[in-house]
C-alpha positions in Angstrom: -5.9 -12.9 -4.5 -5.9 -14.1 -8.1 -3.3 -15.5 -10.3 -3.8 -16.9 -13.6 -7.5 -16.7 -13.2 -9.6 -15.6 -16.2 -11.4 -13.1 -15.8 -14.1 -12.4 -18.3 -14.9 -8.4 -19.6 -16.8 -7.4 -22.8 -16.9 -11.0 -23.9 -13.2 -11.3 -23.9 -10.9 -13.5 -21.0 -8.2 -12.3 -19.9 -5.0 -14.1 -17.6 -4.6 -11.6 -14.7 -1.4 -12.1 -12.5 -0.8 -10.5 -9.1 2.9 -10.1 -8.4 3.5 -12.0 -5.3 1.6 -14.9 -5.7 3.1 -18.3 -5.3 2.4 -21.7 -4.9 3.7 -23.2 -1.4 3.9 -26.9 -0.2 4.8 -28.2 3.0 6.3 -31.4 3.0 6.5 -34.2 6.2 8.3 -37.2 5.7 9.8 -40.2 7.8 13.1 -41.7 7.4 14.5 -45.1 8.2 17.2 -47.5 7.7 15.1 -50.3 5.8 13.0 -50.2 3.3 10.9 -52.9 4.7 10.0 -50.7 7.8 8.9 -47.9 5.1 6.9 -50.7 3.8 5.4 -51.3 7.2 4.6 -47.7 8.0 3.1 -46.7 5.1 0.5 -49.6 5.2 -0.1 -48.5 8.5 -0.8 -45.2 7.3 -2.7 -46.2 4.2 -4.9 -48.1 6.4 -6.6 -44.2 7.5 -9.5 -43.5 5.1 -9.0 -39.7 5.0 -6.3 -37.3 4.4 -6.3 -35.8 7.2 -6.0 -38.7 9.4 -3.4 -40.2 6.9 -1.3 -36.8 7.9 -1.7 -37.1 11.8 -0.9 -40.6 11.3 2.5 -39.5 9.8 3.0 -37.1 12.3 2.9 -39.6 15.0 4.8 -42.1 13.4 7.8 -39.8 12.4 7.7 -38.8 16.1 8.0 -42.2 16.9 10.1 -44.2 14.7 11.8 -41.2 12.2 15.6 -41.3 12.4 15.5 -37.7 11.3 15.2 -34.3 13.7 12.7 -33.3 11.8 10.6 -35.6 14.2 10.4 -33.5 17.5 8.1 -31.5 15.1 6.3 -34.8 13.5 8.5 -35.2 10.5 8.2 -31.4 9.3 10.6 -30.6 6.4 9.2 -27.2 5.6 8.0 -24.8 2.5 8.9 -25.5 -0.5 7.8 -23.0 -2.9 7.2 -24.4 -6.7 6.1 -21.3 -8.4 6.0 -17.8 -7.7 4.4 -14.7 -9.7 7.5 -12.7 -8.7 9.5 -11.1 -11.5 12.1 -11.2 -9.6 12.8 -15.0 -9.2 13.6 -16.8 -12.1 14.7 -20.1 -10.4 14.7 -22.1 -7.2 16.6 -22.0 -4.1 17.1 -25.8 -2.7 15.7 -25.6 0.8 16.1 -28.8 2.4 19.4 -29.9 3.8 18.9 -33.0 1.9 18.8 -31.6 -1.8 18.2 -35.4 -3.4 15.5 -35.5 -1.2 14.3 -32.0 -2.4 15.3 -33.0 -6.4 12.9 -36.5 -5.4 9.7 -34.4 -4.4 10.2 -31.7 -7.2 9.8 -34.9 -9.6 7.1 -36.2 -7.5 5.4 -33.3 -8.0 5.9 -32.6 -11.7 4.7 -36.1 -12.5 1.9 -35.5 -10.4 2.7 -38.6 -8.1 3.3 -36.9 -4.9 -0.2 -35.3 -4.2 -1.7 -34.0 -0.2 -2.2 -36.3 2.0 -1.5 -39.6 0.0 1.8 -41.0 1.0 4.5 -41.1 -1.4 7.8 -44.0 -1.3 9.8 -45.6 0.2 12.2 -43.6 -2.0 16.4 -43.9 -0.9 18.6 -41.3 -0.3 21.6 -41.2 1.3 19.9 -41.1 4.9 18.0 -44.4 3.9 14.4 -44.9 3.1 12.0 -41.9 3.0 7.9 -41.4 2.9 7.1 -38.3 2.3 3.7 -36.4 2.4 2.2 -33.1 1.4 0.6 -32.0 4.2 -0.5 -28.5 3.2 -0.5 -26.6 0.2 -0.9 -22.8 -0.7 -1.9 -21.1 -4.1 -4.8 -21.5 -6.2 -3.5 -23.2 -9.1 -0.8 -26.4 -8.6 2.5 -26.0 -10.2 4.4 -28.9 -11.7 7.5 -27.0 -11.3 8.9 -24.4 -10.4 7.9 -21.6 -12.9 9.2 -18.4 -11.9 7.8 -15.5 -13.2 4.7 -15.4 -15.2 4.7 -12.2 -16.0 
């Protein structure tokens, strides 16, 4: 599938959209009271060469030491979709319980701080200190926010 992709015909490029397409993230995190602890576990996790190893590191730290549900399932917070080829969807639906946790990683993203499998934080919300991780990503171009349409 191709989104925004130019395609070249007769010596002239064209942007060709596919409605549908959309550009999907989904997010881990751990959560704890102190922000020395986030400190703690995110040299731990820096200490992992690779990003997949920094994201199974994470995973088995949230499960351990998260203060959030999300842990049974090694910190998973879900899709969040940034942009979508969709006429139909001008803006974003919040999709985390914890929207100033959601409005955090939507900045993250747009200032292109908050990349896969590099941990981002300690950042404070309400439920105390949070690292947060892309852990996969979907689409073939990166959003900085959410975009809506493009057609």
């Amino acid at each position: 599938m191709f989104s925004g992709a130019l395609v070249s015909g007769d010596g002239y490029f064209t942007r060709m959209y596919m409605v549908g397409f959309s550009h999907r993230i989904q997010v881990r995190h751990i959560v704890v009271e102190k922000k020395e602890v986030a400190e703690l576990l995110k040299g731990t996790i820096n200490e992992v060469k690779t990003a997949a190893g920094r994201i199974q590191m994470l995973m088995r730290l949230a499960e351990k030491y998260s203060l959030c549900d999300s842990k049974e399932d090694g910190g998973n917070l879900g899709w969040i979709e940034l942009s979508s080829d969709d006429p139909r969807i001008k803006k974003y639906d919040p999709v985390l319980k914890n929207k100033e946790l959601e409005q955090i990683i939507r900045e993250g993203i747009k200032d292109m701080t908050l990349n896969r499998g590099e941990v981002f934080g300690p950042v404070q919300t309400q439920e105390g200190f949070h690292l947060v991780m892309i852990t996969q990503e979907f689409g073939s171009e990166r959003a900085t926010a959410f975009t809506g349409s493009s057609l």
